[in-house]
C-alpha positions in Angstrom: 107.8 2.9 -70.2 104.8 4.9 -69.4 102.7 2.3 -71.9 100.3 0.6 -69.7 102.4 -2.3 -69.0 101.6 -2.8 -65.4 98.0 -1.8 -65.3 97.5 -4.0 -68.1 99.5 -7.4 -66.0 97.7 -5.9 -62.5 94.3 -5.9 -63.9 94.2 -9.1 -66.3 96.0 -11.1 -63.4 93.1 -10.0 -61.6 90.3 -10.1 -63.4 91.5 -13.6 -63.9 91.4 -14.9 -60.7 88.3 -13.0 -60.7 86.7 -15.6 -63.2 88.4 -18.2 -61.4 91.4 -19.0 -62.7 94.5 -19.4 -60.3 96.5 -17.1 -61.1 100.6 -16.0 -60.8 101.7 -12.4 -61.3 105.6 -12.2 -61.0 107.1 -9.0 -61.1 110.1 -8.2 -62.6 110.5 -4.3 -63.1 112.1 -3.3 -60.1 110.1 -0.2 -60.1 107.5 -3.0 -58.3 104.5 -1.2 -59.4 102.7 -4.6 -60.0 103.1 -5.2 -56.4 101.8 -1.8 -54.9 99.1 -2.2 -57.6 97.5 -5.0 -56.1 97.8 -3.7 -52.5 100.9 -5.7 -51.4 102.4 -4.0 -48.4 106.1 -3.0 -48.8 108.3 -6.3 -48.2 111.6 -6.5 -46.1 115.0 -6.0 -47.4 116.0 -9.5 -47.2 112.6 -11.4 -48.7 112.9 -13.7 -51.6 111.6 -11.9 -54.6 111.8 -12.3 -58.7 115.1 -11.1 -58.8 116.7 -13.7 -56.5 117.4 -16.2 -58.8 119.0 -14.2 -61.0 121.4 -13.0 -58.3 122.0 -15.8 -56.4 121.7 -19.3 -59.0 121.6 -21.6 -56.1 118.4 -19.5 -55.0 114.2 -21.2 -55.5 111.7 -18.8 -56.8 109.0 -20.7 -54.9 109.9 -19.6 -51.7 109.0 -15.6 -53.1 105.4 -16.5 -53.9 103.0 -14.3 -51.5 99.0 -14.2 -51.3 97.7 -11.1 -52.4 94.7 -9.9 -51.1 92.4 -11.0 -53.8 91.2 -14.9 -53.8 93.2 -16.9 -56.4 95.8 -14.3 -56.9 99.0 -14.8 -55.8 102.7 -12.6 -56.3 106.2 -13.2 -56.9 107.4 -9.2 -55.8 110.1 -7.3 -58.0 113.2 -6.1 -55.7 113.5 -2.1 -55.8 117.4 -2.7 -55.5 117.9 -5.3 -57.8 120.8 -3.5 -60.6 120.7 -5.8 -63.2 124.0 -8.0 -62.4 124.5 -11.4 -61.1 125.6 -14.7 -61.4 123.4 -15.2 -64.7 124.5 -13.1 -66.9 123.2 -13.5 -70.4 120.9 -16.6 -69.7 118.0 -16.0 -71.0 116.2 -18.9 -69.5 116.8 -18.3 -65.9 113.0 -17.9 -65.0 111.6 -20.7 -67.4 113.4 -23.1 -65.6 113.1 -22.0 -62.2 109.4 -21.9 -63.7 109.2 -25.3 -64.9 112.0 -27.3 -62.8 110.4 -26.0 -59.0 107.0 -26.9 -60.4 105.0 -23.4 -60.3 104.0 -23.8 -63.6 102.0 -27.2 -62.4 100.6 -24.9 -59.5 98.9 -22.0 -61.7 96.1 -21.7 -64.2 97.8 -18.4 -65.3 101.2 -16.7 -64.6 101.2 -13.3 -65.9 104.6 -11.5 -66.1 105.1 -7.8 -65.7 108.8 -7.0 -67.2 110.5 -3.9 -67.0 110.2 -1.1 -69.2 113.8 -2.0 -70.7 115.0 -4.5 -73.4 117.5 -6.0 -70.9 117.8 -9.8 -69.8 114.9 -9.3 -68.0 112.4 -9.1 -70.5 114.8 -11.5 -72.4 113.8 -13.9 -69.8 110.2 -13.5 -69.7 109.5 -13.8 -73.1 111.8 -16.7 -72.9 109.4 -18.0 -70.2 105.5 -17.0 -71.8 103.6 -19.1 -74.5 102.2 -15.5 -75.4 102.9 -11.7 -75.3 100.5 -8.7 -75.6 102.4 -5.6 -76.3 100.2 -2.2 -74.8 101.0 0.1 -77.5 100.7 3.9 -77.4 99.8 5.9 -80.2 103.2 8.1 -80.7 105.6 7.8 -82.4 107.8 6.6 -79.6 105.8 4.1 -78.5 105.7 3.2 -82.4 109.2 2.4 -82.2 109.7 1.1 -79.2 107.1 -1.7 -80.5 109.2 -2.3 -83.4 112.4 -2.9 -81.4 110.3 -5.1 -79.0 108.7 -7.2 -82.6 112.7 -7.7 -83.5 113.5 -9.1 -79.7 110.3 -11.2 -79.6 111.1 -13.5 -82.6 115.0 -13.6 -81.9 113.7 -15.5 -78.5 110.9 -17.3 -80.1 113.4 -18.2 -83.4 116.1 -19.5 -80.8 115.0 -20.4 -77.1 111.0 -20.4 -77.2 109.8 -21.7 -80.2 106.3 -22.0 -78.6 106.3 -18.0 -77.9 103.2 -16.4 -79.6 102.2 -13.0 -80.2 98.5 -12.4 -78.8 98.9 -8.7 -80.1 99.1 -5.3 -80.0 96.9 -3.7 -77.6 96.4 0.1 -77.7 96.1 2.3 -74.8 94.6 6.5 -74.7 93.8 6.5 -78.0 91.5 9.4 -79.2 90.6 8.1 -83.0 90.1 11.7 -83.7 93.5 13.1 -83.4 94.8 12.0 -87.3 98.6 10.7 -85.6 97.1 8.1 -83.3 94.8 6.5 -86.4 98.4 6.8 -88.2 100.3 5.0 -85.6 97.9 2.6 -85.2 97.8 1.7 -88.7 101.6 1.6 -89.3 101.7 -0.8 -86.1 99.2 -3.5 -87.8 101.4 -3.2 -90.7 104.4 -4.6 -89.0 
């Protein structure tokens, strides 16, 4: 948490609409930042969101996509109350083939995925869903790690469900290249 995951997905997904592209943003940290980040007003209770399929399997994803209010950008919203159990438990591929089987994959340019700050079957699921990753990094020692953990989670998905998963890379956030532990960190990371 606290990396620049959000503002990273918010402002790619829309700087590539932006350029044109068509672009997806689903948001699956139920925090919904990704949502109020692109000016999404609060939804009810009882909308379809990312979460639904994974509580309900008989559930579409489609039905959760919503326009933003930027051209060519729309949102699949996170659900604030979603707690993590349901009728998938352990599936990894939940969202690749809601993804795939209702078609939004055929619909989009781009689908950018915003997961949670957790490694949880969430994030399982998206990486089990993307052809590529970039990790925001911050330069502590913390972030260090968590980026480690993440590296060990990222090729047990791409080694067994998502052979096609790639890593675009490491992508560092507030870093002041004259404090001597953020060079450090930085350096250890591009080791790994």
């Amino acid at each position: 948490g606290g990396t620049g995951k959000t503002t990273t997905a918010v402002n790619l997904a829309a700087e590539l609409a932006a350029r044109g592209a068509e672009t997806l943003l689903i948001d699956l940290d139920t925090q919904g930042h990704a949502s109020l980040g692109i000016g999404l007003p609060r939804i009810s209770k009882d909308a379809p969101t990312a979460h639904t399929i994974f509580k309900d399997p008989g559930q579409l994803l489609r039905p959760a996509i919503l326009s933003s209010p930027y051209r060519q950008l729309s949102i699949i919203p996170a659900d604030p109350l979603y707690d993590g159990t349901g009728a998938h438990h352990g599936d990894m591929t939940v969202l690749a083939r809601h993804l795939r089987e209702e078609g939004v994959v055929d619909d989009y340019d781009l689908i950018i995925l915003d997961t949670p700050p957790s490694l949880d079957l969430l994030l399982m699921n998206a990486l089990a869903a993307a052809h590529g990753t970039l990790v925001p990094l911050s330069p502590h020692p913390l972030g260090l790690h968590g980026v480690q953990q993440l590296i060990r989670l990222f090729y047990r998905v791409a080694s067994t469900v998502n052979p096609d998963l790639k890593l675009v890379g490491l992508l560092p956030i507030m870093v002041d290249r004259r404090i001597r532990l953020h060079v450090s960190i930085l350096e250890e990371a591009m080791r790994q």
